[in-house]
VMD Tcl script that draws the C-alpha trace (Angstrom):
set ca {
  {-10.16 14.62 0.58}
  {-13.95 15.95 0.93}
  {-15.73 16.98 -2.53}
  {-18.68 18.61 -2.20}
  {-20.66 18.76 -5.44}
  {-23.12 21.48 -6.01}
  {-26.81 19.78 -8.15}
  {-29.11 21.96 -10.04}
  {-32.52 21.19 -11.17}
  {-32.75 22.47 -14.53}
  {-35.52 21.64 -17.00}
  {-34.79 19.22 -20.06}
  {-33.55 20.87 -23.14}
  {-36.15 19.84 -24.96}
  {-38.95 21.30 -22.60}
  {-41.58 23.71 -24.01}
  {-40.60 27.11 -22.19}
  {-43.55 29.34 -20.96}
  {-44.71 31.36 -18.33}
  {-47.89 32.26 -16.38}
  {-48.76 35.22 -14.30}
  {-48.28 37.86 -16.57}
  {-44.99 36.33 -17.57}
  {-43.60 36.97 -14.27}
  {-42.97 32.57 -13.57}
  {-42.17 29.52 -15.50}
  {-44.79 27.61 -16.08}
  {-43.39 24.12 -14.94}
  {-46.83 22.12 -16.17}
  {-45.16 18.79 -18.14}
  {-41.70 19.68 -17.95}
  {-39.74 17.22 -17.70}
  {-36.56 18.40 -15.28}
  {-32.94 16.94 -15.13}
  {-29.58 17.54 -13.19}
  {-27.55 20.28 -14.74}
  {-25.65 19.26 -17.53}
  {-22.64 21.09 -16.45}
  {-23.10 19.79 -12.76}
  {-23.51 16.32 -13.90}
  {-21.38 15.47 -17.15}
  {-18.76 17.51 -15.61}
  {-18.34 18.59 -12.36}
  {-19.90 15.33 -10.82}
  {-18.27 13.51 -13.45}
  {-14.43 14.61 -12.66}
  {-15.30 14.49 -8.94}
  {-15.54 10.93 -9.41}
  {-12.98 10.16 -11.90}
  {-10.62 11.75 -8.49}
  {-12.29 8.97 -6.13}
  {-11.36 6.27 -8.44}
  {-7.58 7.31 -8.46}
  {-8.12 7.97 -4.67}
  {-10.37 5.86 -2.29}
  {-10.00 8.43 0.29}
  {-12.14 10.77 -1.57}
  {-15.34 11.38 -0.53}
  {-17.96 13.07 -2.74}
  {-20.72 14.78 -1.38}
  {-23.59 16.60 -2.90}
  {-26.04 19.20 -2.07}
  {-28.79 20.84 -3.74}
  {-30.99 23.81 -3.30}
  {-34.58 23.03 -3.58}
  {-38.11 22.03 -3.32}
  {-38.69 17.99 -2.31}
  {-39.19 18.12 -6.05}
  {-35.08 17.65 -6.84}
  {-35.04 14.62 -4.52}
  {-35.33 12.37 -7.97}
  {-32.13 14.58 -9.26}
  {-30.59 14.17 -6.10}
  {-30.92 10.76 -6.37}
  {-29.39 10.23 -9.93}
  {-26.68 12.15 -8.83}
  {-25.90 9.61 -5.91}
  {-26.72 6.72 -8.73}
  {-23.82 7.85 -10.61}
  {-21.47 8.01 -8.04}
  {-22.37 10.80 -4.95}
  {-21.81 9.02 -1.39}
  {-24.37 11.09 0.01}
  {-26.04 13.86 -0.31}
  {-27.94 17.17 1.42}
  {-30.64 19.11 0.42}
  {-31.12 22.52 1.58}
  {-35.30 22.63 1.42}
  {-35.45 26.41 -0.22}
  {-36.81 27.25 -3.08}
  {-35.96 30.27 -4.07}
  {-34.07 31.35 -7.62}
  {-31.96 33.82 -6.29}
  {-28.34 33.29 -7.16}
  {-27.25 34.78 -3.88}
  {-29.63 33.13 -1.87}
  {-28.43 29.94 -3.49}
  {-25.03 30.59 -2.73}
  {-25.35 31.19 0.57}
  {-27.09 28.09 1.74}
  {-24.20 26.10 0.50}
  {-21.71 28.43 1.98}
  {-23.39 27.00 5.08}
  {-23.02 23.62 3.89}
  {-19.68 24.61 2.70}
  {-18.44 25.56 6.02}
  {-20.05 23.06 8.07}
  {-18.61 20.30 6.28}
  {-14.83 21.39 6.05}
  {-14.63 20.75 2.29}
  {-11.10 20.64 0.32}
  {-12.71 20.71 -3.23}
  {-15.69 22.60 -4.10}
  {-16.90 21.82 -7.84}
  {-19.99 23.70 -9.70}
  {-20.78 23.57 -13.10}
  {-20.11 26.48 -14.71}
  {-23.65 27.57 -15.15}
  {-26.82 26.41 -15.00}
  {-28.84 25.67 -18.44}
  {-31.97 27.63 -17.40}
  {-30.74 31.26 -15.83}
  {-27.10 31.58 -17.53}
  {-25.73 33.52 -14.50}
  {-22.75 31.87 -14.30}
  {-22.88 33.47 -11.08}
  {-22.84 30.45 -7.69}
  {-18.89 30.14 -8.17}
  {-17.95 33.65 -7.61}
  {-20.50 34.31 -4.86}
  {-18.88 31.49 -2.83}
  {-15.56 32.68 -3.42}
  {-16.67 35.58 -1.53}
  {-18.49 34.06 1.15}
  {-15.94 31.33 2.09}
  {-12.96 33.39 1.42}
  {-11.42 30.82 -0.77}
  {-9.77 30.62 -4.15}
  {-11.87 30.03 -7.43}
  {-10.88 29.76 -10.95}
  {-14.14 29.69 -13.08}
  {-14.75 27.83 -16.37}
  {-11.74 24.98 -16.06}
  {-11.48 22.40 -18.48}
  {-8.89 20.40 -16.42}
  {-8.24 19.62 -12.83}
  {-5.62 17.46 -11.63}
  {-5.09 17.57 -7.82}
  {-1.48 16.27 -6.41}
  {-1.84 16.23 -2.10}
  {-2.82 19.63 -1.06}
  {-2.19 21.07 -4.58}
  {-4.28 21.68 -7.47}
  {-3.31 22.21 -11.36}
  {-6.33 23.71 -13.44}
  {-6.50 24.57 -16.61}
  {-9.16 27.17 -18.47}
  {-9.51 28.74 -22.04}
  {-9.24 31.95 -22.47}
  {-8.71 34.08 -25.43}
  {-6.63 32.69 -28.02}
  {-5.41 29.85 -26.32}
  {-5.03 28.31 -22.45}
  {-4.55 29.29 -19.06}
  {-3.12 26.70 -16.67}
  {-2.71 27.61 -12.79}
  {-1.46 26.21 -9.91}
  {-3.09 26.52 -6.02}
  {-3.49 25.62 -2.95}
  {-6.78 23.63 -1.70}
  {-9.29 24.07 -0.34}
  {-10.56 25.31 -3.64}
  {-13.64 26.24 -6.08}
  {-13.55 25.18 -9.21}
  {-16.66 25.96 -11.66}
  {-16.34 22.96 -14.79}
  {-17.62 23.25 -18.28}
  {-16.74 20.88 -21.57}
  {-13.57 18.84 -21.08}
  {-13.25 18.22 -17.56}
  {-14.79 14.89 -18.25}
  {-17.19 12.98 -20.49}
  {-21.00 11.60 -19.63}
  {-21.49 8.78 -18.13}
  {-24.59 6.55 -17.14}
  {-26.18 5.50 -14.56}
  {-26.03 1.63 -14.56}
  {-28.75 -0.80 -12.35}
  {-25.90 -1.39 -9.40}
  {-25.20 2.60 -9.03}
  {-29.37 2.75 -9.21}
  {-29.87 0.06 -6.49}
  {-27.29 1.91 -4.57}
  {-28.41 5.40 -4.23}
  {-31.59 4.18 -2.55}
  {-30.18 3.52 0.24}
  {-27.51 6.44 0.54}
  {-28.39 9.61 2.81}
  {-30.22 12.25 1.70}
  {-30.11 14.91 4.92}
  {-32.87 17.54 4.37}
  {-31.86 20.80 6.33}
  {-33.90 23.81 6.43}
  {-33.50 27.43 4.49}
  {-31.52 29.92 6.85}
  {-32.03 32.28 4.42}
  {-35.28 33.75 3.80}
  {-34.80 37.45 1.83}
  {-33.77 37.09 -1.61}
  {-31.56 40.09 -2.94}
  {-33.06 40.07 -6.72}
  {-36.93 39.62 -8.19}
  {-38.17 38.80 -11.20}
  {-40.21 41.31 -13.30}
  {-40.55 39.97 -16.53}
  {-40.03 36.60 -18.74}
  {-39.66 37.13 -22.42}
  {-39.65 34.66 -25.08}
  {-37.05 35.40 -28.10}
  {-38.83 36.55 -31.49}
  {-39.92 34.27 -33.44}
  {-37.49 32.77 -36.27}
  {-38.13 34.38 -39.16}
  {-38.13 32.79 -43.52}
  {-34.95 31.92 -45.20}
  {-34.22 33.50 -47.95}
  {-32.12 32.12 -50.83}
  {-30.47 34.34 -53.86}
  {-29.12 32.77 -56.93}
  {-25.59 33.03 -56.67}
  {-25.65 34.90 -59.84}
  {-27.26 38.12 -57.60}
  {-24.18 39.35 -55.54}
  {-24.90 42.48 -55.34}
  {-28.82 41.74 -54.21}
  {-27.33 39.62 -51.77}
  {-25.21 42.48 -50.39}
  {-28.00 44.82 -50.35}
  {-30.15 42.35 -48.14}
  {-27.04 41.81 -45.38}
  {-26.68 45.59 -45.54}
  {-30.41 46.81 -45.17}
  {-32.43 43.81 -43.67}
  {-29.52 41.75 -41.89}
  {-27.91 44.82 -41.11}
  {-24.67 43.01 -40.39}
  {-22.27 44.53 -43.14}
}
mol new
graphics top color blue
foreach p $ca { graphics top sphere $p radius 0.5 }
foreach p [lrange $ca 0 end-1] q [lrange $ca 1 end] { graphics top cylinder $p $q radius 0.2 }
display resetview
């Protein structure tokens, strides 16, 4: 079975966020950037947990981007990629995005197709869908649990109240968030290892984005606490009413 991984370069949560050029770009002076946390702890993660139970599994990755997510790239193949692509566009367009690894996608005959369910710095939630569309393939988005039985695939989601579990046909996209898997670590032998696994660089195809951005804003600024003496119910009412607004 081929596995192809999708790897996003997000920035660390701990970064400093702000932007230049009349708030129209993130300013990426000393941020420190990482892979995905959905792409790595889970969809990277479970992708390998399958080659362990199978040695006929082969995981590949690929990654939009600048020479700049080689280093991600790399950790990826540390922890357990066999090799890896990377399409050399930069561009944050979602669609864009998407359609560079449909062209990965289809080149490369994949059974399993696993993204995290969004990336930490846009939120859009969005690469899953869009290659649902482009490959003409079944996706089930947000899954929790994938166990995959020959051709077959059982995958579980939440949804409202409770959990969905369905059962298809590969090939197959699956988008992973918490509980597909747990973290794991690089250690020095996975390290040594990815040096010398290939990394293909192919160029963009795709040159127009579909989207711009106009404007970055920061969220206000947090606001004082303030504490009422249990004794002052009805004060406290009258500040969730007027100030809070939320009663």
């Amino acid at each position: 079975m081929k596995v192809l991984v999708c790897i996003s370069k997000t920035p660390d949560t701990t970064a400093k966020i702000a932007f230049t050029e009349g708030n129209t770009k993130f300013d990426e002076n000393g941020v420190q950037w990482i892979i995905n946390p959905y792409d790595e702890w889970y969809s990277l993660v479970r992708a390998i947990e399958l080659k362990e139970k199978d040695a006929n599994v082969t995981i590949h990755l690929v990654t939009v981007g600048a020479a700049d997510a080689e280093p991600i790239i790399r950790k990826a193949l540390a922890l357990g990629g066999d090799e890896a692509i990377r399409v050399n566009n930069s561009s944050n367009d979602s669609m864009v995005v998407a359609q560079e690894i449909a062209a990965i996608a289809k080149a490369g005959a994949y059974d399993l197709i696993l993204t995290g369910k969004e990336t930490i710095d846009y939120n859009s939630a969005s690469i899953g869908s869009m290659l649902c569309a482009l490959l003409d393939q079944n996706y089930i988005a947000a899954a929790t649990k994938l166990v995959i039985e020959g051709t077959k695939a059982t995958v579980t989601r939440e949804i409202d109240g409770g959990e969905e579990t369905a059962e298809t046909q590969l090939p197959l996209i699956v988008s992973c968030q918490k509980g597909m898997a747990e973290q794991r670590i690089p250690n020095m032998r996975g390290i040594m290892a990815a040096r010398t696994k290939p990394l293909k660089v192919v160029e963009a195809t795709i040159q127009s984005a579909t989207t711009s951005i106009q404007q970055f804003d920061l969220p206000a600024a947090k606001t004082g606490v303030k504490l009422i003496d249990p004794a002052q119910m009805d004060e406290l009412v009258r500040l969730l009413k007027e100030e809070a607004k939320v009663i």
